[in-house]
PyMOL Python script that loads the backbone (N, CA, C, O; Angstrom):
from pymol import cmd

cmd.read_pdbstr("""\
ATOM      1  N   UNK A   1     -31.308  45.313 -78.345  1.00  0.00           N
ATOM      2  CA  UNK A   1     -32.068  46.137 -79.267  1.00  0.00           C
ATOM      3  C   UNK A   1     -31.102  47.015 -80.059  1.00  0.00           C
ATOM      4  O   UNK A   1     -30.355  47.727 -79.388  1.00  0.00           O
ATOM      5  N   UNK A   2     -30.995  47.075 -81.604  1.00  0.00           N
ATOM      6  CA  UNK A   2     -30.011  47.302 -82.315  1.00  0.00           C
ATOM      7  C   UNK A   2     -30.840  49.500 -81.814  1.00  0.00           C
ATOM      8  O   UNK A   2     -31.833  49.988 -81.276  1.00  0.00           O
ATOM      9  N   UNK A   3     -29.894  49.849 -82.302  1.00  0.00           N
ATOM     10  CA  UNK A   3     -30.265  51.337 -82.912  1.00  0.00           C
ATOM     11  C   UNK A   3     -30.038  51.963 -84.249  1.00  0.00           C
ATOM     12  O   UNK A   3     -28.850  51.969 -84.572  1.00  0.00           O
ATOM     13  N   UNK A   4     -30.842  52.475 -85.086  1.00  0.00           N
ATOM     14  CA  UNK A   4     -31.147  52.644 -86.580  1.00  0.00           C
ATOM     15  C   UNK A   4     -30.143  53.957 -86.442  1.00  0.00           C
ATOM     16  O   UNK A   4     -30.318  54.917 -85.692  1.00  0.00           O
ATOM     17  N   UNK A   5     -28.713  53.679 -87.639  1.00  0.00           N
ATOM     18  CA  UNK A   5     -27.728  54.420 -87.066  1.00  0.00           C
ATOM     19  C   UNK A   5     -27.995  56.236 -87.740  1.00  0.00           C
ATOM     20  O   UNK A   5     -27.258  57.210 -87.583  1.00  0.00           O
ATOM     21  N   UNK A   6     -30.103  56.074 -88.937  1.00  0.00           N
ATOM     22  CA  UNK A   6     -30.494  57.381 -88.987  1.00  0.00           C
ATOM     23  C   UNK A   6     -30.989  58.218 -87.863  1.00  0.00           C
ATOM     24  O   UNK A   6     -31.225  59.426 -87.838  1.00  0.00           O
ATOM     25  N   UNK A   7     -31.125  57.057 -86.678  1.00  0.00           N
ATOM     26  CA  UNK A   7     -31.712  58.502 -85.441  1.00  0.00           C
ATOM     27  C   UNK A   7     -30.522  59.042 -84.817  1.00  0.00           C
ATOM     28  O   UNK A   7     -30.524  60.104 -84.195  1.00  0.00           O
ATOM     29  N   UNK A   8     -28.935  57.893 -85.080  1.00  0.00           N
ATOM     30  CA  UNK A   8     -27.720  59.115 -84.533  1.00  0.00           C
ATOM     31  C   UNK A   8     -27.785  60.319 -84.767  1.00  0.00           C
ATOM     32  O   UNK A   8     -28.510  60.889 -85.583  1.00  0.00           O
ATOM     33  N   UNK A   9     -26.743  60.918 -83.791  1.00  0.00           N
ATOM     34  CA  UNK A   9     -26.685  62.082 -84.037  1.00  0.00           C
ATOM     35  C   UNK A   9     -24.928  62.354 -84.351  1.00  0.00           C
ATOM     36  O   UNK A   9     -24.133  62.012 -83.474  1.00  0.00           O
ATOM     37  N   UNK A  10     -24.405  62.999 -85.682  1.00  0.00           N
ATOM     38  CA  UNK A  10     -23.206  62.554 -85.436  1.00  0.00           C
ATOM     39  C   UNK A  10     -22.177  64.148 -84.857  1.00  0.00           C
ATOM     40  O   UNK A  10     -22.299  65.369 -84.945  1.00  0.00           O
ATOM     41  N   UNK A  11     -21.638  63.606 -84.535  1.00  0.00           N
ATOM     42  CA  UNK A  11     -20.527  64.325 -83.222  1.00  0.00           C
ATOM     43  C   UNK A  11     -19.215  64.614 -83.946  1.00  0.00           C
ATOM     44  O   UNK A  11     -18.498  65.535 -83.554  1.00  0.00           O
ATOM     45  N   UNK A  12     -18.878  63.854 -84.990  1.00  0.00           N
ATOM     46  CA  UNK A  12     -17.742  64.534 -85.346  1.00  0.00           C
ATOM     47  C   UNK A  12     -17.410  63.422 -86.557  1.00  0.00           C
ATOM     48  O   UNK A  12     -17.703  62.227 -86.510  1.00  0.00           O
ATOM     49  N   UNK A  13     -16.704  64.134 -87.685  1.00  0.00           N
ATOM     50  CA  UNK A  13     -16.875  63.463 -88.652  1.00  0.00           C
ATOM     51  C   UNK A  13     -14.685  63.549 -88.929  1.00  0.00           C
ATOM     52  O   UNK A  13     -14.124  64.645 -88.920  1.00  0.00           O
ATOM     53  N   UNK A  14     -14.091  62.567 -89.077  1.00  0.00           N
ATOM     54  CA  UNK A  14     -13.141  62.294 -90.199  1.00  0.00           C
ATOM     55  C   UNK A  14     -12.591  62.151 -91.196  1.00  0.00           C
ATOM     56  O   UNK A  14     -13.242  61.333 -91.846  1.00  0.00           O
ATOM     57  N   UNK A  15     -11.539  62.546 -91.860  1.00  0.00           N
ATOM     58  CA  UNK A  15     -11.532  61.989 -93.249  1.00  0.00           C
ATOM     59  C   UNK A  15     -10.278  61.776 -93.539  1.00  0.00           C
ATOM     60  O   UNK A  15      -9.423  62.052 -92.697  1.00  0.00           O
ATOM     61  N   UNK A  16      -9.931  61.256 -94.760  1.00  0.00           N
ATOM     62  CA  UNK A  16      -8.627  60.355 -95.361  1.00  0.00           C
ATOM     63  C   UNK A  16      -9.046  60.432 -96.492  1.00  0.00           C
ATOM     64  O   UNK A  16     -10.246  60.164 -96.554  1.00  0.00           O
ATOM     65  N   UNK A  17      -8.535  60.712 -97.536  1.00  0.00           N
ATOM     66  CA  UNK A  17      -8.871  60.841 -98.635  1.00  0.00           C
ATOM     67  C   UNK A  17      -7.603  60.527 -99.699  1.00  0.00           C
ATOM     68  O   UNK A  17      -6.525  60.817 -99.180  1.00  0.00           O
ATOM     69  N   UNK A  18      -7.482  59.974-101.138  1.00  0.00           N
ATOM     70  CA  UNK A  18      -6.604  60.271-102.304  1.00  0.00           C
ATOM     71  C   UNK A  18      -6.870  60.554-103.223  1.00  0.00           C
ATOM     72  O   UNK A  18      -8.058  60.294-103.417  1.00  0.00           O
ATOM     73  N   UNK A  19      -6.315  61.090-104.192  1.00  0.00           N
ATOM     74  CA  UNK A  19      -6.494  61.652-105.683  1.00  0.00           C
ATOM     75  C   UNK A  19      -5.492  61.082-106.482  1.00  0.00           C
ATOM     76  O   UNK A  19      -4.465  61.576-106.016  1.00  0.00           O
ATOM     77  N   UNK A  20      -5.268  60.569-107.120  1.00  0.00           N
ATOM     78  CA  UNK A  20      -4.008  59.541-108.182  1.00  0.00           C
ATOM     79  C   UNK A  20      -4.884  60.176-109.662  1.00  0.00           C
ATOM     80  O   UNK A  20      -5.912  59.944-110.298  1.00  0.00           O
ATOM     81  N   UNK A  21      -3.936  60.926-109.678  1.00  0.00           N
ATOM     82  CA  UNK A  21      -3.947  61.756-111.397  1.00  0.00           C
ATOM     83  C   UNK A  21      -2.968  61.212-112.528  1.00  0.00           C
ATOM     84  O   UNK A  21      -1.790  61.569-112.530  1.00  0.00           O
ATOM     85  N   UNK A  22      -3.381  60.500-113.315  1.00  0.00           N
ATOM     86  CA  UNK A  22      -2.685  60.191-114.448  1.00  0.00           C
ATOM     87  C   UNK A  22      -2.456  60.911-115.356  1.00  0.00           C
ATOM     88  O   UNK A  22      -3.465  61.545-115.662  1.00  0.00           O
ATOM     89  N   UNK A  23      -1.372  61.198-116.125  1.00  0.00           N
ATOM     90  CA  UNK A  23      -1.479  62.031-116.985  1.00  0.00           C
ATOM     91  C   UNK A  23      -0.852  61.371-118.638  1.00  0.00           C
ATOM     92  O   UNK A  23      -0.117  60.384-118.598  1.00  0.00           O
ATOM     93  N   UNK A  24      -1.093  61.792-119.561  1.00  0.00           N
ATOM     94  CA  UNK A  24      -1.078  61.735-120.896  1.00  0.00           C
ATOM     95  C   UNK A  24       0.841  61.370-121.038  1.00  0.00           C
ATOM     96  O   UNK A  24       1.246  60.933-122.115  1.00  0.00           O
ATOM     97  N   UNK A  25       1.598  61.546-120.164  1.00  0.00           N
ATOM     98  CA  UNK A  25       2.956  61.659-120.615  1.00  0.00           C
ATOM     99  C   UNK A  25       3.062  60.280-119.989  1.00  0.00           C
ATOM    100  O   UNK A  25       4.159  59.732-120.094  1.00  0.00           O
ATOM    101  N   UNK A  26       2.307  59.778-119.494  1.00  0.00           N
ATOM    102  CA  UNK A  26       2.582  58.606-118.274  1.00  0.00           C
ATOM    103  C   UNK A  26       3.181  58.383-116.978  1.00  0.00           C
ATOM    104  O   UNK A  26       3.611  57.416-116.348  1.00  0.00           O
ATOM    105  N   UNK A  27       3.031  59.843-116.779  1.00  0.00           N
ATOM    106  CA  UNK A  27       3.351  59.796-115.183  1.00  0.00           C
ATOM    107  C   UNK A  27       1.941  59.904-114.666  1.00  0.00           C
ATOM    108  O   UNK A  27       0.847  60.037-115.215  1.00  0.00           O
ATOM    109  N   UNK A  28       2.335  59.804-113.451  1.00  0.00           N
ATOM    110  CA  UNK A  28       0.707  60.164-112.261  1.00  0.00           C
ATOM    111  C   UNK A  28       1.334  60.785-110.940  1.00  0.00           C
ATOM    112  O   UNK A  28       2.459  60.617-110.470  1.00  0.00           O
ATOM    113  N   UNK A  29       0.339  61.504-110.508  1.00  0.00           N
ATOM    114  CA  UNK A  29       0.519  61.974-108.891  1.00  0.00           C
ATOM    115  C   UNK A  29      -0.459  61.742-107.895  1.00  0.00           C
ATOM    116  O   UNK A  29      -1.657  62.007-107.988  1.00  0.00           O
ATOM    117  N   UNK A  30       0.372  61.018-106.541  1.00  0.00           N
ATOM    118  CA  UNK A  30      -0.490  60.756-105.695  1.00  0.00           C
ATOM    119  C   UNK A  30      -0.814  62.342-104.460  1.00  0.00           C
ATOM    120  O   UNK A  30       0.125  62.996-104.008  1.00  0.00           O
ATOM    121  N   UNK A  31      -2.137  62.620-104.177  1.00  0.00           N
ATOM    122  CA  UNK A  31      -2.161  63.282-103.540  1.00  0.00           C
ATOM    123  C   UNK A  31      -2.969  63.124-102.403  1.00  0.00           C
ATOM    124  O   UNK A  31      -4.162  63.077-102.704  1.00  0.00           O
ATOM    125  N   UNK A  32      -2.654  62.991-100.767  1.00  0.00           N
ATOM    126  CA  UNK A  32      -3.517  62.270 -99.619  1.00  0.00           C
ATOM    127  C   UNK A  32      -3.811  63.728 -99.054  1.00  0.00           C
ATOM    128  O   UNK A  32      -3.155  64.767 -99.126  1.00  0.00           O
ATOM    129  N   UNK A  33      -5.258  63.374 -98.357  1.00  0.00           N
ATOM    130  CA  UNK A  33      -5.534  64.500 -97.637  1.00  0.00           C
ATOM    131  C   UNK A  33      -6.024  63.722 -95.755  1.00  0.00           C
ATOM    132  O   UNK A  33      -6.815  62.914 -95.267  1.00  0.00           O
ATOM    133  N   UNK A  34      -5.150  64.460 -95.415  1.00  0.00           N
ATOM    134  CA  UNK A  34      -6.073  64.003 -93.753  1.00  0.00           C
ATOM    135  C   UNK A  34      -6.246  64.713 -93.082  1.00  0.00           C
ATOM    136  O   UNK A  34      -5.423  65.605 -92.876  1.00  0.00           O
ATOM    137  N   UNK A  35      -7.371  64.630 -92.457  1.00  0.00           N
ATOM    138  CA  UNK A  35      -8.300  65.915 -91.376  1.00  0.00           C
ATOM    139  C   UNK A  35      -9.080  64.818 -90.544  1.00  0.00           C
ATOM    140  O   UNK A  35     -10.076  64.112 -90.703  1.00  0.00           O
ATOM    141  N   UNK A  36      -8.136  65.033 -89.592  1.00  0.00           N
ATOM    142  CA  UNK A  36      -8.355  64.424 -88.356  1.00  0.00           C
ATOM    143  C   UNK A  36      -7.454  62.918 -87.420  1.00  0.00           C
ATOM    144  O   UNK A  36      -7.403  62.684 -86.212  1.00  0.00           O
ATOM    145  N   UNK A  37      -6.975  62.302 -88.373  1.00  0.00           N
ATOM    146  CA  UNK A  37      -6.346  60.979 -87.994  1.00  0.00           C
ATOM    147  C   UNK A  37      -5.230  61.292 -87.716  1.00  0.00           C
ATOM    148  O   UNK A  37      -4.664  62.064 -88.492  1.00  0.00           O
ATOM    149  N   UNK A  38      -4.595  60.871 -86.662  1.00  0.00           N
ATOM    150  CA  UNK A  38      -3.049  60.678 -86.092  1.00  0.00           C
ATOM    151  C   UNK A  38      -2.256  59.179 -86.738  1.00  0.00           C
ATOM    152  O   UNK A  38      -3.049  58.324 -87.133  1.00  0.00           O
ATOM    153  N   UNK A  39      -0.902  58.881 -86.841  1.00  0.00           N
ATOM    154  CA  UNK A  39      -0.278  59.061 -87.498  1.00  0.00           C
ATOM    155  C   UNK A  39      -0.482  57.255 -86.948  1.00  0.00           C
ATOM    156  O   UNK A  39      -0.134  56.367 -87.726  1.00  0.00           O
ATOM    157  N   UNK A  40      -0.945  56.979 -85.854  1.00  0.00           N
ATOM    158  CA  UNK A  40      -1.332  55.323 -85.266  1.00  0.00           C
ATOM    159  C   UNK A  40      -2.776  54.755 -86.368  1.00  0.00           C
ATOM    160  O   UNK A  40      -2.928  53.912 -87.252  1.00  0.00           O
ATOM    161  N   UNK A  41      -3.707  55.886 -85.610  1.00  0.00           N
ATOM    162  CA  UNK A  41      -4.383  55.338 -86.156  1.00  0.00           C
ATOM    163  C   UNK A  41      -4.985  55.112 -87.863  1.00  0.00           C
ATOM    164  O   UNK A  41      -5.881  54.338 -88.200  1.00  0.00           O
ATOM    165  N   UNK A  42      -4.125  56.111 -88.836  1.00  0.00           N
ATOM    166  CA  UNK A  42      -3.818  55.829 -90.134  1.00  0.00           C
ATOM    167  C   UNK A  42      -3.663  54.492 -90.415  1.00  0.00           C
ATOM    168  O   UNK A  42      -4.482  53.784 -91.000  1.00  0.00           O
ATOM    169  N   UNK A  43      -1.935  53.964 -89.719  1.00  0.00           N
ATOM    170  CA  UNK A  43      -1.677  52.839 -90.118  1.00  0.00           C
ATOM    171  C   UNK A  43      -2.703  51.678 -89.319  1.00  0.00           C
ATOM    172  O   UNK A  43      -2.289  50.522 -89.410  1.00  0.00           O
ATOM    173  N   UNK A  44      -3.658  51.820 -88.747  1.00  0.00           N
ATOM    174  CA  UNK A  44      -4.461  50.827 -88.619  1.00  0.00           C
ATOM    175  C   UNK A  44      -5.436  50.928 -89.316  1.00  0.00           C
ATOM    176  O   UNK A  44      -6.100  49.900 -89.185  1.00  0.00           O
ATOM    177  N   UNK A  45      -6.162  52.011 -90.392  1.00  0.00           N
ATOM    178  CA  UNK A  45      -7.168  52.132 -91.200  1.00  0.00           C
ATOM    179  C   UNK A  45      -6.331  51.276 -92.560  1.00  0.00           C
ATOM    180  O   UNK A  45      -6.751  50.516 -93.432  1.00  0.00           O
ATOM    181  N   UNK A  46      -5.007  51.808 -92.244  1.00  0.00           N
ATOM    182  CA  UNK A  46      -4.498  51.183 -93.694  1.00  0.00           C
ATOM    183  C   UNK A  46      -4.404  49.373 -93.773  1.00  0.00           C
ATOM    184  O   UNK A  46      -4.739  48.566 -94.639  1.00  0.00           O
ATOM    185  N   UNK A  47      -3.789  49.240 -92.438  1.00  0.00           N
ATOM    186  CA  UNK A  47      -3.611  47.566 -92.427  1.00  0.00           C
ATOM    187  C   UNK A  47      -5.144  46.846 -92.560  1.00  0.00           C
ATOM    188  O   UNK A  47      -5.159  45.747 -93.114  1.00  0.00           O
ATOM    189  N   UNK A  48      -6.290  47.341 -92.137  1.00  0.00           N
ATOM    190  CA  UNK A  48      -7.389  46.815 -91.949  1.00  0.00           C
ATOM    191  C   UNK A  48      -7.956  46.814 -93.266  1.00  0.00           C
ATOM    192  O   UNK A  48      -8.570  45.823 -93.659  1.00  0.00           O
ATOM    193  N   UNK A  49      -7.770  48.092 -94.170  1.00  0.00           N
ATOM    194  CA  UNK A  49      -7.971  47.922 -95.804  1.00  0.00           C
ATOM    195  C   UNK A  49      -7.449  47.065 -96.101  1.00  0.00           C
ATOM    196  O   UNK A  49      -7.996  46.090 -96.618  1.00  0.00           O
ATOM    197  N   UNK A  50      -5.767  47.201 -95.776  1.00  0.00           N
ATOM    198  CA  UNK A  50      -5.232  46.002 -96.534  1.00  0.00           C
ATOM    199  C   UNK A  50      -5.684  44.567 -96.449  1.00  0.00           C
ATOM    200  O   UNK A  50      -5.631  43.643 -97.260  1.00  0.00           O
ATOM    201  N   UNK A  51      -6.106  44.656 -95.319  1.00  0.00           N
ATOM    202  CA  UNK A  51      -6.604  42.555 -94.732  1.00  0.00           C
ATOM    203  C   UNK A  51      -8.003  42.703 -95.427  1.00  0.00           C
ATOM    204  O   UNK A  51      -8.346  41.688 -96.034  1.00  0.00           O
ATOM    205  N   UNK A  52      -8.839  43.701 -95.463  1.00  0.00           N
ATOM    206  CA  UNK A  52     -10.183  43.471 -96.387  1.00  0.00           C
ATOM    207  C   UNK A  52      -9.731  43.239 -97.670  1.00  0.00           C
ATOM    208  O   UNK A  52     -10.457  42.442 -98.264  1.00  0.00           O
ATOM    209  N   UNK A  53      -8.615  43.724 -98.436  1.00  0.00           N
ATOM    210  CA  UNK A  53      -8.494  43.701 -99.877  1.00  0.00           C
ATOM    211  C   UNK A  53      -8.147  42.127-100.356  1.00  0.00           C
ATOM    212  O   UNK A  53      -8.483  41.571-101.401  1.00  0.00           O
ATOM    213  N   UNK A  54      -7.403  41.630 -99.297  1.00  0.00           N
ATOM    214  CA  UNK A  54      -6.379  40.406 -99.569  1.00  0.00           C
ATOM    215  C   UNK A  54      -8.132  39.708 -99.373  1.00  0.00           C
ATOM    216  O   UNK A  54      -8.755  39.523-100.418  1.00  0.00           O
ATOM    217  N   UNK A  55      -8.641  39.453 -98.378  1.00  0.00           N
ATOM    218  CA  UNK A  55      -9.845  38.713 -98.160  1.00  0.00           C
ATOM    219  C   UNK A  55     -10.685  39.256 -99.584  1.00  0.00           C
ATOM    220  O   UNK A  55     -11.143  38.309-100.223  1.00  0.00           O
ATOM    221  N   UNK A  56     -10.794  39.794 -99.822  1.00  0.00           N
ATOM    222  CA  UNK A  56     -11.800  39.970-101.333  1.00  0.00           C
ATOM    223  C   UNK A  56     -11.282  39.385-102.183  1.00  0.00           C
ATOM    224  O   UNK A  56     -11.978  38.629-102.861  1.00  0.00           O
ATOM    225  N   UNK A  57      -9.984  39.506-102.437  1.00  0.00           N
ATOM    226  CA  UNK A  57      -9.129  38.383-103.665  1.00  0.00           C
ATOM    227  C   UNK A  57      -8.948  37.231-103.692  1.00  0.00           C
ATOM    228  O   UNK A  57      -8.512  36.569-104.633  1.00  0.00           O
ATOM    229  N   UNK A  58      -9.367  36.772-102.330  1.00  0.00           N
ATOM    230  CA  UNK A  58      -9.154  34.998-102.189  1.00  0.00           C
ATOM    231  C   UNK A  58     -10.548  34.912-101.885  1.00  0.00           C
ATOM    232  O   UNK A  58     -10.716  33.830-101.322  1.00  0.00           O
ATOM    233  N   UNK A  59     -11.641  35.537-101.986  1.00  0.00           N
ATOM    234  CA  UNK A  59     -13.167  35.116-102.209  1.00  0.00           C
ATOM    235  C   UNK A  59     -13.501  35.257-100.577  1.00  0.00           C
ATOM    236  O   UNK A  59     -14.659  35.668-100.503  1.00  0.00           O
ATOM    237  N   UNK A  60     -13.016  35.101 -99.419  1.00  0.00           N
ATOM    238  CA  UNK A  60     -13.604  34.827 -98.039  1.00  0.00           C
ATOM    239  C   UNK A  60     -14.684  35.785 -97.889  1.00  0.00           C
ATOM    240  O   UNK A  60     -15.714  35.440 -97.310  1.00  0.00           O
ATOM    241  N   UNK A  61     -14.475  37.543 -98.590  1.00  0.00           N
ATOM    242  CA  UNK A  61     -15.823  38.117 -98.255  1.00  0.00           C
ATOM    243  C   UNK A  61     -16.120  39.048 -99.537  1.00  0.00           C
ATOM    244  O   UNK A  61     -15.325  39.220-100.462  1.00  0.00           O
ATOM    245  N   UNK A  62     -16.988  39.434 -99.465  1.00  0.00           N
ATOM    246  CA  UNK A  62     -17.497  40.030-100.856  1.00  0.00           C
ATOM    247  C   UNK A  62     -17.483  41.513-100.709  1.00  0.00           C
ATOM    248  O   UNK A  62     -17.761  41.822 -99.550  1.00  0.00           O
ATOM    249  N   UNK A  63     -17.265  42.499-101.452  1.00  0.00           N
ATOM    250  CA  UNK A  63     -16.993  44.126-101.514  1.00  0.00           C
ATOM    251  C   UNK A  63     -18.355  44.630-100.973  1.00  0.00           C
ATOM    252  O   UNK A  63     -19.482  44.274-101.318  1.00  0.00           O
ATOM    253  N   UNK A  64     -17.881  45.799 -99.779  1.00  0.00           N
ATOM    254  CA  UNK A  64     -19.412  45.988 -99.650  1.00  0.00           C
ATOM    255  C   UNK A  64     -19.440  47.063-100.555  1.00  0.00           C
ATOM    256  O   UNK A  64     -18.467  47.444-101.206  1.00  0.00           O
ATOM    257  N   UNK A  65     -20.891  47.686-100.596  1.00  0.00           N
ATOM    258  CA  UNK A  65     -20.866  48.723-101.476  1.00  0.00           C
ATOM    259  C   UNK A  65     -21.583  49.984-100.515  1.00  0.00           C
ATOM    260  O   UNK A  65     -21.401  51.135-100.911  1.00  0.00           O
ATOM    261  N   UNK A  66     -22.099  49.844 -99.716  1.00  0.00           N
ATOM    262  CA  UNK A  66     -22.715  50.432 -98.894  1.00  0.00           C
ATOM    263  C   UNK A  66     -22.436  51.899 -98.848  1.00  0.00           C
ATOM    264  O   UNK A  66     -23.240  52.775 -99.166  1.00  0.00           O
ATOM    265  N   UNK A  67     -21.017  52.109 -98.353  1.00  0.00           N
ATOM    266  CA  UNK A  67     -19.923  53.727 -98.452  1.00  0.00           C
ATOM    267  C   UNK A  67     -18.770  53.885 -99.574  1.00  0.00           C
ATOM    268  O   UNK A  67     -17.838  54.688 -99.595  1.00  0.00           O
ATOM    269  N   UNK A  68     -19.169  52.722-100.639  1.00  0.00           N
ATOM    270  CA  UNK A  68     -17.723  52.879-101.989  1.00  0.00           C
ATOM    271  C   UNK A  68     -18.359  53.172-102.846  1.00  0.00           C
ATOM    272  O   UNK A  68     -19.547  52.880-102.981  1.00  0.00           O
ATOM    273  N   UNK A  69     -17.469  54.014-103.833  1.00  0.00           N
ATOM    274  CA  UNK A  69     -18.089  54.818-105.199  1.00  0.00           C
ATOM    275  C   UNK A  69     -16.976  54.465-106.074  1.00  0.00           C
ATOM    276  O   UNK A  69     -15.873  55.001-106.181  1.00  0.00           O
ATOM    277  N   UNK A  70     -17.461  53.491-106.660  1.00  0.00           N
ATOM    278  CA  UNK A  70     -16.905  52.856-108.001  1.00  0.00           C
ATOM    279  C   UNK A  70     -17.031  53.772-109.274  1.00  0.00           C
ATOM    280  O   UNK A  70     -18.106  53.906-109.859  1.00  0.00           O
ATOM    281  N   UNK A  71     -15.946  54.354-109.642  1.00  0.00           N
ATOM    282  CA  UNK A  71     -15.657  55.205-110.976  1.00  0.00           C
ATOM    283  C   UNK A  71     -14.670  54.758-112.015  1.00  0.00           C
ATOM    284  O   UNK A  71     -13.443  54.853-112.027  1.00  0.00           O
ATOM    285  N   UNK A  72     -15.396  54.313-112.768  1.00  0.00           N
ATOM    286  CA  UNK A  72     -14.690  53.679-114.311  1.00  0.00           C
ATOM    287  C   UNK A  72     -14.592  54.881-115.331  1.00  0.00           C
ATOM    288  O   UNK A  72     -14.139  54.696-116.461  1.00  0.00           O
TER     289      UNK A  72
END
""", "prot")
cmd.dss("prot")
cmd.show_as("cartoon", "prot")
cmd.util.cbc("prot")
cmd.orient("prot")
């Protein structure tokens, strides 16, 4: 029996975040924020992006959209 993950209750929340600012002269700056992740489990959020990204470019799975905010 699955559980509807709106009756969780959540316990503690993470984050990872970037900001990549371009600017008019043609430089840009990257800026990361982290609150909460240790320095292991980063590089396993990162490798696991990375293997979803490569799998989206060779078609095997499709982008979810579920938690991404696409800004053009």
């Amino acid at each position: 029996m699955a559980i509807e993950k709106t009756s969780l209750k959540v316990i503690k929340t993470q984050k990872w975040s970037f900001e990549l600012k371009f600017y008019e002269d043609g430089t840009s700056t990257l800026t990361r924020e982290n609150d909460g992740f240790n320095p292991l489990e980063l590089l396993g959020l990162a490798s696991k992006a990375q293997a979803e990204i490569l799998q989206q470019i060779s078609g095997i799975i499709k982008p979810t959209t579920t938690n991404r905010v696409i800004i053009e």
